[in-house]
PDB file of N, CA, C and O in Angstrom:
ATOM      1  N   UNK A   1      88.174 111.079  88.616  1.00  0.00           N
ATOM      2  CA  UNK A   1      87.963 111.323  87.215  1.00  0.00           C
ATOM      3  C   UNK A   1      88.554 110.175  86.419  1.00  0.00           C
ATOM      4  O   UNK A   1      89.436 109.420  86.831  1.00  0.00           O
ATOM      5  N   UNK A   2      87.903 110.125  85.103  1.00  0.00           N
ATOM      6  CA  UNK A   2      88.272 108.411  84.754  1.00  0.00           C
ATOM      7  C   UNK A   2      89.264 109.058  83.155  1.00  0.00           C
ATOM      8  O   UNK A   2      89.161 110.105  82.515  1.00  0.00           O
ATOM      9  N   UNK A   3      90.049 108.007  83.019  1.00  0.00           N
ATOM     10  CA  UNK A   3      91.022 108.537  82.099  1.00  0.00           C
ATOM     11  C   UNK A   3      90.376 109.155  80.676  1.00  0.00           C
ATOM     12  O   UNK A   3      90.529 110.362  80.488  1.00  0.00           O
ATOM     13  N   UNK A   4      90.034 108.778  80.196  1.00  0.00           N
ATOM     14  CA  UNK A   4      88.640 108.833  78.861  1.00  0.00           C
ATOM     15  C   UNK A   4      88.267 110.309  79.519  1.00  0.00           C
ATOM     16  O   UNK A   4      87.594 110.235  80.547  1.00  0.00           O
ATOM     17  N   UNK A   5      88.556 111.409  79.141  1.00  0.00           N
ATOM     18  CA  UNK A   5      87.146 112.605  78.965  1.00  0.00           C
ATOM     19  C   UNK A   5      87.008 113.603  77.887  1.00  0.00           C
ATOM     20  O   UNK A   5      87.985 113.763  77.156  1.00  0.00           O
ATOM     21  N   UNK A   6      86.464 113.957  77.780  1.00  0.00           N
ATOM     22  CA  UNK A   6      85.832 114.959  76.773  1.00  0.00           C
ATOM     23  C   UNK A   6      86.619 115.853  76.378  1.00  0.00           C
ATOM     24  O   UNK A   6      86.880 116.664  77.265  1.00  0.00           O
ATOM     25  N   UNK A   7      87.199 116.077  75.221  1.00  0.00           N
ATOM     26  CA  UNK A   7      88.487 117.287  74.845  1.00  0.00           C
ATOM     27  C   UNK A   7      87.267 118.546  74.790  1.00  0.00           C
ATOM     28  O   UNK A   7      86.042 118.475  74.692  1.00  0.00           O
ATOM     29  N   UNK A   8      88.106 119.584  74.889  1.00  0.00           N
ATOM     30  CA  UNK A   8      87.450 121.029  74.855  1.00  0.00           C
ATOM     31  C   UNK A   8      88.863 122.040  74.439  1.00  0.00           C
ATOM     32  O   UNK A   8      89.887 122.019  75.122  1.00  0.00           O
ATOM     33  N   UNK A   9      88.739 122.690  73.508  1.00  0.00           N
ATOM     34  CA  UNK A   9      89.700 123.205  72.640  1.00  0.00           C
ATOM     35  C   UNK A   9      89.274 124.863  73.210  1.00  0.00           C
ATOM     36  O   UNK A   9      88.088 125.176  73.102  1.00  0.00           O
ATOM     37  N   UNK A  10      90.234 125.871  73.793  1.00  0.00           N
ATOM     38  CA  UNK A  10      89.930 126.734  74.056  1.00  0.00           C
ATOM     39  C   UNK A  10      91.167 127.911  73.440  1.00  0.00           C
ATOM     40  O   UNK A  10      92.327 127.546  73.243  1.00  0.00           O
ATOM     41  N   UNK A  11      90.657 129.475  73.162  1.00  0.00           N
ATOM     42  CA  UNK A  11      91.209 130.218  72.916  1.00  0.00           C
ATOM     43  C   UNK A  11      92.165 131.200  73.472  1.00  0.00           C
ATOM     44  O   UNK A  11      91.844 132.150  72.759  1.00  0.00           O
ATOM     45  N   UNK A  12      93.228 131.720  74.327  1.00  0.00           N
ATOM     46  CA  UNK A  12      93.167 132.085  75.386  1.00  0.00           C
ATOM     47  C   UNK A  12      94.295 133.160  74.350  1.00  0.00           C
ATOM     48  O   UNK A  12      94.945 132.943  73.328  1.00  0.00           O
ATOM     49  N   UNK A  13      94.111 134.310  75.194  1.00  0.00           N
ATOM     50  CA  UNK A  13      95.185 135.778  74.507  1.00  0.00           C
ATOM     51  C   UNK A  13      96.875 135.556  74.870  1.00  0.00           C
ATOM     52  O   UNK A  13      96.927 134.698  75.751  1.00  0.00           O
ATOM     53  N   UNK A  14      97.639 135.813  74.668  1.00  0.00           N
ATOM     54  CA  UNK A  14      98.655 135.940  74.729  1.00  0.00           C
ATOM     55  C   UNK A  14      99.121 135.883  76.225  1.00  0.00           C
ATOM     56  O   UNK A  14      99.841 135.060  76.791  1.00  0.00           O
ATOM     57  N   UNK A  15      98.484 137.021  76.695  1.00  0.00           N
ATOM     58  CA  UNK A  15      99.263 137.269  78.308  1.00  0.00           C
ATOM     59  C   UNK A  15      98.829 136.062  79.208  1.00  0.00           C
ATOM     60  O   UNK A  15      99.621 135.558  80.005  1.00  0.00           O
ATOM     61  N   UNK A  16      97.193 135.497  79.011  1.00  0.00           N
ATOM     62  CA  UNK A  16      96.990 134.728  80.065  1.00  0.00           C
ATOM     63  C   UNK A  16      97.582 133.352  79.416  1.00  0.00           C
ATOM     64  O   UNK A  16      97.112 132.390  80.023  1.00  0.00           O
ATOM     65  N   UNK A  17      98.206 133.078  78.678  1.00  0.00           N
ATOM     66  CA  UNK A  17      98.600 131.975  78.108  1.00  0.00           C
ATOM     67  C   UNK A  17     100.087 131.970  78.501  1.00  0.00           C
ATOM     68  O   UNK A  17     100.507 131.062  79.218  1.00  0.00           O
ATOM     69  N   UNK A  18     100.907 132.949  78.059  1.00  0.00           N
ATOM     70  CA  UNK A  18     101.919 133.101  79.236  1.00  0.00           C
ATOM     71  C   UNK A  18     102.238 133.087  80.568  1.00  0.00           C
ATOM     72  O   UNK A  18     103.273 132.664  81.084  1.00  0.00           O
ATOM     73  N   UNK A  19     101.250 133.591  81.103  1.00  0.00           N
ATOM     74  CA  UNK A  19     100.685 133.587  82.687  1.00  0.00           C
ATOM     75  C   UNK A  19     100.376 132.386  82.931  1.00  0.00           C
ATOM     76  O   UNK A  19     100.536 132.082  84.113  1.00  0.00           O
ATOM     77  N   UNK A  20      99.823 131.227  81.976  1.00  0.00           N
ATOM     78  CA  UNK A  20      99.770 129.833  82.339  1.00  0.00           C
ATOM     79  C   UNK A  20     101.227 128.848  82.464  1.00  0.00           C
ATOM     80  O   UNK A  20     101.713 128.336  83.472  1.00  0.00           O
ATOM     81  N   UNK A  21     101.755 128.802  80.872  1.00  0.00           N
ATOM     82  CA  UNK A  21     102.605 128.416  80.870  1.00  0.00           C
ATOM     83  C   UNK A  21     104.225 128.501  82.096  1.00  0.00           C
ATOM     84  O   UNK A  21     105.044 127.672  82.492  1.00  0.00           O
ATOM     85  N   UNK A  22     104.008 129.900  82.297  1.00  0.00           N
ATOM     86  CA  UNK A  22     104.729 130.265  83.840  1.00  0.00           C
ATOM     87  C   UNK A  22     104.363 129.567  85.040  1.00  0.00           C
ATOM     88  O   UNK A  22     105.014 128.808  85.758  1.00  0.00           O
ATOM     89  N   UNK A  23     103.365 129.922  85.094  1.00  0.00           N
ATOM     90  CA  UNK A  23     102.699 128.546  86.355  1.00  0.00           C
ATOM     91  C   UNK A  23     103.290 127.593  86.414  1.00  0.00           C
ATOM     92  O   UNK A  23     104.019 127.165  87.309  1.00  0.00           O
ATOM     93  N   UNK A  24     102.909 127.021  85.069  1.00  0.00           N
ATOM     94  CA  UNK A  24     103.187 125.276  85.003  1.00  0.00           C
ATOM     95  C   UNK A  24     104.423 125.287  85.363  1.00  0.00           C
ATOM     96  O   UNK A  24     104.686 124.860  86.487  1.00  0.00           O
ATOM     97  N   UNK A  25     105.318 125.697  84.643  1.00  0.00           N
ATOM     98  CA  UNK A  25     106.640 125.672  84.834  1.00  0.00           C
ATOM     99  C   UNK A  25     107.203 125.498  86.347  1.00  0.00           C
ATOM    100  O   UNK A  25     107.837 124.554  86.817  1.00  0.00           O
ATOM    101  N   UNK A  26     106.812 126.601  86.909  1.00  0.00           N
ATOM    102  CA  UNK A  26     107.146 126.911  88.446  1.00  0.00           C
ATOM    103  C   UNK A  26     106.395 125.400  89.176  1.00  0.00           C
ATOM    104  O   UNK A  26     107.006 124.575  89.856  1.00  0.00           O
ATOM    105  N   UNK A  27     105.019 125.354  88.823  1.00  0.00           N
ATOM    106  CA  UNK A  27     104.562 124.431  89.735  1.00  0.00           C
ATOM    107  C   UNK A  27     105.175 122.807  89.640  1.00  0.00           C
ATOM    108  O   UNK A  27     105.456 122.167  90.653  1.00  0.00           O
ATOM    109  N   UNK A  28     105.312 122.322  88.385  1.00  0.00           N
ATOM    110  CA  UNK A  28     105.456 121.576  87.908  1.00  0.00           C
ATOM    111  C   UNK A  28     103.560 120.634  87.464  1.00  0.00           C
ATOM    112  O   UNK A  28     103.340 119.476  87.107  1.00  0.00           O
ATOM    113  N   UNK A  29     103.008 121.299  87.607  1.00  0.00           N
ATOM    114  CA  UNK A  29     101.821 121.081  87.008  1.00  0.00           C
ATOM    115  C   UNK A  29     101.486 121.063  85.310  1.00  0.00           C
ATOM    116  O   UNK A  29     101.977 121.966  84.633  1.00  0.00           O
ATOM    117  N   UNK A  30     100.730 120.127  84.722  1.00  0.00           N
ATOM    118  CA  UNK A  30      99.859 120.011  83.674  1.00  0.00           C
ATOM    119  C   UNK A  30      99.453 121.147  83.196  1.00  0.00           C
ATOM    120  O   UNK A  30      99.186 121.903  84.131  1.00  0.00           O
ATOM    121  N   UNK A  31      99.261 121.676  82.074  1.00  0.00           N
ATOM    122  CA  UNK A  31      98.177 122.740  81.570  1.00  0.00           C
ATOM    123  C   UNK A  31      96.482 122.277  81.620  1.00  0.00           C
ATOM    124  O   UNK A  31      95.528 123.030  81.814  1.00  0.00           O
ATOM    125  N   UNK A  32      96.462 120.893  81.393  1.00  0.00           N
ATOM    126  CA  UNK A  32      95.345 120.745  81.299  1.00  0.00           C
ATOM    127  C   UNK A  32      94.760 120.107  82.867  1.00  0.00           C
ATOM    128  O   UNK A  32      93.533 120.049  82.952  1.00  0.00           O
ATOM    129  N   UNK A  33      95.595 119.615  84.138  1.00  0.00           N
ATOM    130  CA  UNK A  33      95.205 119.676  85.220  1.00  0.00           C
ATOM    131  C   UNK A  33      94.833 121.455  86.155  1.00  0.00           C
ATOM    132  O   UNK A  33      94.136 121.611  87.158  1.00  0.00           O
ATOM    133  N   UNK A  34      95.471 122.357  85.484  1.00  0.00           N
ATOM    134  CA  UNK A  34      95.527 123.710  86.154  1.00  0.00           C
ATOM    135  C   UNK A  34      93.925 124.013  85.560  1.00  0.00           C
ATOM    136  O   UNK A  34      93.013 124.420  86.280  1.00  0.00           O
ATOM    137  N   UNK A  35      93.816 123.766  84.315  1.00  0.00           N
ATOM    138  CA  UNK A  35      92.076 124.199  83.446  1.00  0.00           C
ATOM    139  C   UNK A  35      91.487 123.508  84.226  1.00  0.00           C
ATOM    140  O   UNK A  35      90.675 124.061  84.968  1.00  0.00           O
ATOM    141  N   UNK A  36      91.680 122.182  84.312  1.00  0.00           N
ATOM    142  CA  UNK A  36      90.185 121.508  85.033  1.00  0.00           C
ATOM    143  C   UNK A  36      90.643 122.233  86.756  1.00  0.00           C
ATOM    144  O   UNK A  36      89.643 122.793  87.206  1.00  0.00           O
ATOM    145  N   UNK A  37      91.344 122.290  87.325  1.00  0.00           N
ATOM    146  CA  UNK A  37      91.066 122.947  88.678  1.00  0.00           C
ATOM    147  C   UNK A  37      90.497 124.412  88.502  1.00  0.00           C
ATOM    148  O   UNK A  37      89.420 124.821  88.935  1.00  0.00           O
ATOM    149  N   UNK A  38      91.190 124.932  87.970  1.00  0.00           N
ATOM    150  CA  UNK A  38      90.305 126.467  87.537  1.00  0.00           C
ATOM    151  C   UNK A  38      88.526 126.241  87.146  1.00  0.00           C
ATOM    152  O   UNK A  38      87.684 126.935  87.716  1.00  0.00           O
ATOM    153  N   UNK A  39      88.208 125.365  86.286  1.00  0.00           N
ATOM    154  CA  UNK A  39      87.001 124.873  85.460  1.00  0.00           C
ATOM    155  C   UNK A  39      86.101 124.893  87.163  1.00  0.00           C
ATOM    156  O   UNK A  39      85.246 125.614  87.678  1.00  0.00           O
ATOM    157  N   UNK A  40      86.733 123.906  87.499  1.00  0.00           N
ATOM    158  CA  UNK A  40      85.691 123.070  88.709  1.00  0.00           C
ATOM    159  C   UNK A  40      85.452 124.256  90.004  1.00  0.00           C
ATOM    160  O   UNK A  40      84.462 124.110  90.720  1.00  0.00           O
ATOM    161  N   UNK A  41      86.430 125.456  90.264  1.00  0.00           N
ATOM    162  CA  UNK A  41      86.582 125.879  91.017  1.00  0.00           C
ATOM    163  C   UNK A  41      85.514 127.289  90.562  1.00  0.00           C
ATOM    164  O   UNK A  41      85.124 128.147  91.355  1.00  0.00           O
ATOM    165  N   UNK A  42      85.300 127.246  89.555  1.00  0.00           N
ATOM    166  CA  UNK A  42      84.587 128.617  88.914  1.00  0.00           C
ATOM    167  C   UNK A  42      83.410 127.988  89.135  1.00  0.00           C
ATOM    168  O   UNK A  42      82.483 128.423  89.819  1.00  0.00           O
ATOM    169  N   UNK A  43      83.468 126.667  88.385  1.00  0.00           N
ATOM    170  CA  UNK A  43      81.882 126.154  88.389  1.00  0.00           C
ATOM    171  C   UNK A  43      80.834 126.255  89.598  1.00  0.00           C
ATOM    172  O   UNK A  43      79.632 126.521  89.571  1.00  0.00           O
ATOM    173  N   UNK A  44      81.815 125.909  90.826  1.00  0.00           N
ATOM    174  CA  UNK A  44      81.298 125.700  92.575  1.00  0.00           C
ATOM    175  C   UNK A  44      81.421 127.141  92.861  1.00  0.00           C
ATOM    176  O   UNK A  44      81.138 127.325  94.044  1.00  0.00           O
ATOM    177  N   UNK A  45      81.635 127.904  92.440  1.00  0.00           N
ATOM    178  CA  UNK A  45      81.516 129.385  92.529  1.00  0.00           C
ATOM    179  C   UNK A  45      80.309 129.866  92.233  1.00  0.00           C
ATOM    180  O   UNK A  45      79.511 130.311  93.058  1.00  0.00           O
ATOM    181  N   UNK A  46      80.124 129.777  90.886  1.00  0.00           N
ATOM    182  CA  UNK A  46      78.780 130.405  89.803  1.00  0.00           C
ATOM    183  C   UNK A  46      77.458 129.523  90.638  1.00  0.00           C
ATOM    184  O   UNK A  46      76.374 130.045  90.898  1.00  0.00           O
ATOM    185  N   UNK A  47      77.767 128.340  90.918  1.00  0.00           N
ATOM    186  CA  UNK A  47      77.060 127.216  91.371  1.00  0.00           C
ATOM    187  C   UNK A  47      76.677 127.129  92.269  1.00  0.00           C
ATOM    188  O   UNK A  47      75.455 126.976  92.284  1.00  0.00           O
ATOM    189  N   UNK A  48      77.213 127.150  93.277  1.00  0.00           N
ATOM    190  CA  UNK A  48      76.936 127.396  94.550  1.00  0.00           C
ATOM    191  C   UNK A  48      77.700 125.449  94.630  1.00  0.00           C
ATOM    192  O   UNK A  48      78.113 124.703  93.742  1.00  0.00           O
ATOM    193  N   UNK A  49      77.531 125.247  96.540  1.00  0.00           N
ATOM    194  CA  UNK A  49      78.265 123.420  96.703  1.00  0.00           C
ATOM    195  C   UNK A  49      77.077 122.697  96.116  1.00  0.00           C
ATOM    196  O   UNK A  49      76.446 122.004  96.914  1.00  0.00           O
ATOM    197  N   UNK A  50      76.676 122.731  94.915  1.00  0.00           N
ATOM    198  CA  UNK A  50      75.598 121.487  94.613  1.00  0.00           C
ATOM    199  C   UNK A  50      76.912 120.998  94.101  1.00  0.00           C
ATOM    200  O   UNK A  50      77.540 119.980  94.390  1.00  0.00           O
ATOM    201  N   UNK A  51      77.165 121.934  93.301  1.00  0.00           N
ATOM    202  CA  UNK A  51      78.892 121.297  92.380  1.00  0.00           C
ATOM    203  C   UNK A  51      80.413 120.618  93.195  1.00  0.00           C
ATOM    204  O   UNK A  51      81.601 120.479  92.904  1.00  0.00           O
ATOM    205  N   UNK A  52      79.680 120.385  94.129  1.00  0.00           N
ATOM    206  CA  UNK A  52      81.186 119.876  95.411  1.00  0.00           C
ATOM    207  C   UNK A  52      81.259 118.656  94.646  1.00  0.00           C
ATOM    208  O   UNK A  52      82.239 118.739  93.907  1.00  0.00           O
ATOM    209  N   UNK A  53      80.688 117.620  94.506  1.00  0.00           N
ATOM    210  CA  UNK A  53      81.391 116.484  93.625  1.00  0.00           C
ATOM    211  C   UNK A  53      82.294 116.505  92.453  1.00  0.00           C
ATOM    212  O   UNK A  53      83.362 115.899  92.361  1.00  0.00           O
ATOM    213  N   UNK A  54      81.751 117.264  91.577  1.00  0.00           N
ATOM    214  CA  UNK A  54      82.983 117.582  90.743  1.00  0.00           C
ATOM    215  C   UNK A  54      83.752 118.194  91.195  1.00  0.00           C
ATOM    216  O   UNK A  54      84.689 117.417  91.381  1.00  0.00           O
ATOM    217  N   UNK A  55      84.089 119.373  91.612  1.00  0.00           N
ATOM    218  CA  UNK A  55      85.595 119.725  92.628  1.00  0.00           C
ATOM    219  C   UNK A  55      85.752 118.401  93.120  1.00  0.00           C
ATOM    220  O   UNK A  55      86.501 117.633  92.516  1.00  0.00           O
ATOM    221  N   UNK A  56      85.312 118.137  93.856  1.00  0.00           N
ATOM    222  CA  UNK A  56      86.381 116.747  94.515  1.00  0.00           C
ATOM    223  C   UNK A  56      86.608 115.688  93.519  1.00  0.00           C
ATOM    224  O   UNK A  56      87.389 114.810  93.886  1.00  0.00           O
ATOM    225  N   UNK A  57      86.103 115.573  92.344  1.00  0.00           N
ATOM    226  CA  UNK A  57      86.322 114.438  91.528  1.00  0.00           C
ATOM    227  C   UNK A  57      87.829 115.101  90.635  1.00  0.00           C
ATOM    228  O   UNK A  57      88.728 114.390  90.185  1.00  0.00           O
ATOM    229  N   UNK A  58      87.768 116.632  90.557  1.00  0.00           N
ATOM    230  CA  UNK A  58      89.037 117.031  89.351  1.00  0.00           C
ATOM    231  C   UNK A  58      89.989 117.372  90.575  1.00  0.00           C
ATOM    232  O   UNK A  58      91.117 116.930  90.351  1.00  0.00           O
ATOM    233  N   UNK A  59      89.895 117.984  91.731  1.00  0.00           N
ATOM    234  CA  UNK A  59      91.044 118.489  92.408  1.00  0.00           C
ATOM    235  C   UNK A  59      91.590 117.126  93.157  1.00  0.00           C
ATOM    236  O   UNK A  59      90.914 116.140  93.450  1.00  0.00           O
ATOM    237  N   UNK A  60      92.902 117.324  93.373  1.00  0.00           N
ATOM    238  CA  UNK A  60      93.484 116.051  93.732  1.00  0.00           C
ATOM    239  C   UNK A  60      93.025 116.001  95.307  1.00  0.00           C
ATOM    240  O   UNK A  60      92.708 116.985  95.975  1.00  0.00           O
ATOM    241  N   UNK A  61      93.069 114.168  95.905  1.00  0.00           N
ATOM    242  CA  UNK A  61      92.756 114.154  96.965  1.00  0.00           C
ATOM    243  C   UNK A  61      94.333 114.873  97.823  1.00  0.00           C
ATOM    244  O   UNK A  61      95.342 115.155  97.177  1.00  0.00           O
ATOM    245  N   UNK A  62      94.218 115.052  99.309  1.00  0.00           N
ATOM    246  CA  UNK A  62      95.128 115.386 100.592  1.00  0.00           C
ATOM    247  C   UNK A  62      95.893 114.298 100.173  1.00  0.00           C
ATOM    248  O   UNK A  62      95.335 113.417  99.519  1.00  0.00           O
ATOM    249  N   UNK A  63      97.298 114.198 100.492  1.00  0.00           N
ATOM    250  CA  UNK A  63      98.252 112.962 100.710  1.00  0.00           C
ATOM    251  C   UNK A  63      97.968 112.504 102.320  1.00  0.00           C
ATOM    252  O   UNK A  63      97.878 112.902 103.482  1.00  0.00           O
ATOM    253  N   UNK A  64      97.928 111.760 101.743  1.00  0.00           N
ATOM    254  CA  UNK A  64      97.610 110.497 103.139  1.00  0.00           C
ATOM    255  C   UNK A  64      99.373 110.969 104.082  1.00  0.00           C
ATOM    256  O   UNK A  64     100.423 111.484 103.699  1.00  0.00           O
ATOM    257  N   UNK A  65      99.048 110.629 104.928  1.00  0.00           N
ATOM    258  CA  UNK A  65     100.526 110.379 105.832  1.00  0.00           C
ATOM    259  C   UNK A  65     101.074 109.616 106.262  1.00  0.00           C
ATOM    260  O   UNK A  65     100.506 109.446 107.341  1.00  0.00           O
ATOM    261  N   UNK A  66     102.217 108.643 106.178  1.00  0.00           N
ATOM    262  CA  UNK A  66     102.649 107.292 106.494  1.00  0.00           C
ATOM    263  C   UNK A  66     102.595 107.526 108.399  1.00  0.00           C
ATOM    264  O   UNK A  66     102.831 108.544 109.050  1.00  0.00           O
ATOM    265  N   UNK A  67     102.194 106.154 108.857  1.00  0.00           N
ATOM    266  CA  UNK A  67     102.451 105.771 110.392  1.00  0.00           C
ATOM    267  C   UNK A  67     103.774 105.818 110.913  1.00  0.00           C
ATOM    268  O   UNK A  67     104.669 105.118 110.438  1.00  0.00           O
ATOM    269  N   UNK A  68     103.986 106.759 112.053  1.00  0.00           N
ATOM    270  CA  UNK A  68     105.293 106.813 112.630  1.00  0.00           C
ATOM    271  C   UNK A  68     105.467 105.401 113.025  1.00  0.00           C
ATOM    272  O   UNK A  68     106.653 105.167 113.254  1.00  0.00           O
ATOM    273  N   UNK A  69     104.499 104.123 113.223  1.00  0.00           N
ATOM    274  CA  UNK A  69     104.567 103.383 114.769  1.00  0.00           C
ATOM    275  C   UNK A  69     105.373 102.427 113.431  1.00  0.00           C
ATOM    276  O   UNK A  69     106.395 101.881 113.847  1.00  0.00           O
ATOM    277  N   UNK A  70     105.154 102.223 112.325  1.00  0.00           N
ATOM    278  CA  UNK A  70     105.836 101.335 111.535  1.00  0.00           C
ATOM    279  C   UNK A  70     107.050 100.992 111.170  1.00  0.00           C
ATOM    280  O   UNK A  70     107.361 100.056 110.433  1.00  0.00           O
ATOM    281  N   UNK A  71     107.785 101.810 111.727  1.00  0.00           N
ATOM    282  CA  UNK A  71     109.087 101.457 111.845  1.00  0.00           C
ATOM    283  C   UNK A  71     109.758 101.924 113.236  1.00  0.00           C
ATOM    284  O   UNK A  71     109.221 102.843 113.854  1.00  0.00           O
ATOM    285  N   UNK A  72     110.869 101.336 113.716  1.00  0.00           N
ATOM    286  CA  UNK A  72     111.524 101.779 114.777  1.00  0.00           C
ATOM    287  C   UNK A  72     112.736 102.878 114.662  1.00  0.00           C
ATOM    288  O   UNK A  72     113.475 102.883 113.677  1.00  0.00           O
ATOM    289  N   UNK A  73     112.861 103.664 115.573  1.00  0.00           N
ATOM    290  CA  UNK A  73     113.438 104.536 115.597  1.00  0.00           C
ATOM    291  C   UNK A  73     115.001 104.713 114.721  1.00  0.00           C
ATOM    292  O   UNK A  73     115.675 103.702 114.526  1.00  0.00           O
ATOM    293  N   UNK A  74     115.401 105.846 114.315  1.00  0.00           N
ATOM    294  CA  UNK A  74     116.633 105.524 113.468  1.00  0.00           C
ATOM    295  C   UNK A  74     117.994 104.719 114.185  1.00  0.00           C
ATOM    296  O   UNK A  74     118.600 103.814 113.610  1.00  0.00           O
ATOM    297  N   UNK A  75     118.309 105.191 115.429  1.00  0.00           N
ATOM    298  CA  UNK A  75     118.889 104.618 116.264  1.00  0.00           C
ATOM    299  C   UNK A  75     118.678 102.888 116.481  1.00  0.00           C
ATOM    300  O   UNK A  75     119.667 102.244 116.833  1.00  0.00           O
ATOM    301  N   UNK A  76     117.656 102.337 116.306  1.00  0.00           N
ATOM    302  CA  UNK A  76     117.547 101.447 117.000  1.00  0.00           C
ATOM    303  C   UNK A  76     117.672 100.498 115.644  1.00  0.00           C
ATOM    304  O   UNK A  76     117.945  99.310 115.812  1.00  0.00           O
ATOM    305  N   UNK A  77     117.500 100.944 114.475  1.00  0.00           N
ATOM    306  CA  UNK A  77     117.923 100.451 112.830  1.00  0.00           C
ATOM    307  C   UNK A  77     119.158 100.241 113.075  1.00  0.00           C
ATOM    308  O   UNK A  77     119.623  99.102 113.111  1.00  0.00           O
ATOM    309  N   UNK A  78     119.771 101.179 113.252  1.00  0.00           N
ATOM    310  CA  UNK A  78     121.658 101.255 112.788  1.00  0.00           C
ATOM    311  C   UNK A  78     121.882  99.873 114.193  1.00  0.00           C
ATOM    312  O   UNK A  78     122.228  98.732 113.888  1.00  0.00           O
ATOM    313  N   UNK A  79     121.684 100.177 115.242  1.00  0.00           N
ATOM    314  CA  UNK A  79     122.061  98.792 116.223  1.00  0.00           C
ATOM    315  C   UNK A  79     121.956  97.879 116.037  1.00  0.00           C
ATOM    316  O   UNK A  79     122.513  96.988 116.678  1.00  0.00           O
ATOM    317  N   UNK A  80     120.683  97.590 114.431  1.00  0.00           N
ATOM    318  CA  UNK A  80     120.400  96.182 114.453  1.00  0.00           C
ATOM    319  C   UNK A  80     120.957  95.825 113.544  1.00  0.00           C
ATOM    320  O   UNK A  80     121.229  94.642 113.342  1.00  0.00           O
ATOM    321  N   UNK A  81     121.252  96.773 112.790  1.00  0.00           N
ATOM    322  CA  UNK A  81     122.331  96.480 111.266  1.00  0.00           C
ATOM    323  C   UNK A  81     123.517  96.496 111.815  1.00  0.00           C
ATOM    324  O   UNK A  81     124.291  95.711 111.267  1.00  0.00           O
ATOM    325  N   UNK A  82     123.950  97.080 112.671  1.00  0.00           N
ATOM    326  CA  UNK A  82     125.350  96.837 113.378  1.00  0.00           C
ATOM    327  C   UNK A  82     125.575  95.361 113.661  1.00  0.00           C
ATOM    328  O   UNK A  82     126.450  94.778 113.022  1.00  0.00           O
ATOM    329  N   UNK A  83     124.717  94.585 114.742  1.00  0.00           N
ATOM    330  CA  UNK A  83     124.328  94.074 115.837  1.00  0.00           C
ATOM    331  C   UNK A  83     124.669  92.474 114.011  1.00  0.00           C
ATOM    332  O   UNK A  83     125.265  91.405 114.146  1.00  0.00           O
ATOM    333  N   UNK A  84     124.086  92.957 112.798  1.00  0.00           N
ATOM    334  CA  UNK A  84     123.628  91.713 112.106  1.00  0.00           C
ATOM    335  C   UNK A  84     124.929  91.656 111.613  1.00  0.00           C
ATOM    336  O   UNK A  84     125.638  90.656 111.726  1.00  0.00           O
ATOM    337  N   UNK A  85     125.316  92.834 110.996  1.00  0.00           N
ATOM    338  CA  UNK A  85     126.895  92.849 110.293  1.00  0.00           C
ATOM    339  C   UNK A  85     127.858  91.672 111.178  1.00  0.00           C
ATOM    340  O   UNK A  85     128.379  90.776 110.513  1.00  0.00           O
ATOM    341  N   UNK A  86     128.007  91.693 112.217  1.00  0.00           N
ATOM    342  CA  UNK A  86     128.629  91.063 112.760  1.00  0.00           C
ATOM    343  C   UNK A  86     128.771  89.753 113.559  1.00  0.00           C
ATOM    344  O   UNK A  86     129.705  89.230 114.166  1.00  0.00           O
ATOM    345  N   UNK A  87     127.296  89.375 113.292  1.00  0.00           N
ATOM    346  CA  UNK A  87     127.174  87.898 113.314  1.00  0.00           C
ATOM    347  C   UNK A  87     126.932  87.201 112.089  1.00  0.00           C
ATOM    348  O   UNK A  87     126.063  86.356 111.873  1.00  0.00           O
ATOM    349  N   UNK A  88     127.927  87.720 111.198  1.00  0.00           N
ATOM    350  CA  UNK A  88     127.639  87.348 110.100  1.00  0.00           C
ATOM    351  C   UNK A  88     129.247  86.906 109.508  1.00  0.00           C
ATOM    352  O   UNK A  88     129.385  86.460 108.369  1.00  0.00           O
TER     353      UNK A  88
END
């Protein structure tokens, strides 16, 4: 999703507006990232998956996972920082 989009001003009652604001709080989420996941998730609902691009364009991607092989073991760090401390 590109920074620039379309404002949409909505009305919401008391309780579910509380019921939001609680969310956020707890989650540490946006009000207006929780609407567009709710938005996109209703839409691919009512919709059927024609609407899978937008879900995947508003819901965030998976976190990637860093490579174990990129560094060496914790043990074998401290030996070499040991190993440098002292030719130094």
């Amino acid at each position: 999703m590109t920074k620039a989009g379309t404002i949409l001003s909505v009305r919401l009652d008391p309780a579910l507006a509380a019921a939001l604001e609680r969310h956020c709080a707890q989650t540490g989420a946006t009000r207006s990232r929780v609407v567009q996941q709710s938005m996109a998730q209703y839409l691919v609902a009512q919709s059927g998956p024609t609407l899978g691009d937008l879900a995947e364009a508003l819901l965030p991607p998976p976190a990637k996972r860093r490579a174990r092989a990129a560094r060496p073991p914790r043990q074998q760090r401290f030996r070499d920082y040991v190993r440098d401390k002292r030719h130094r």
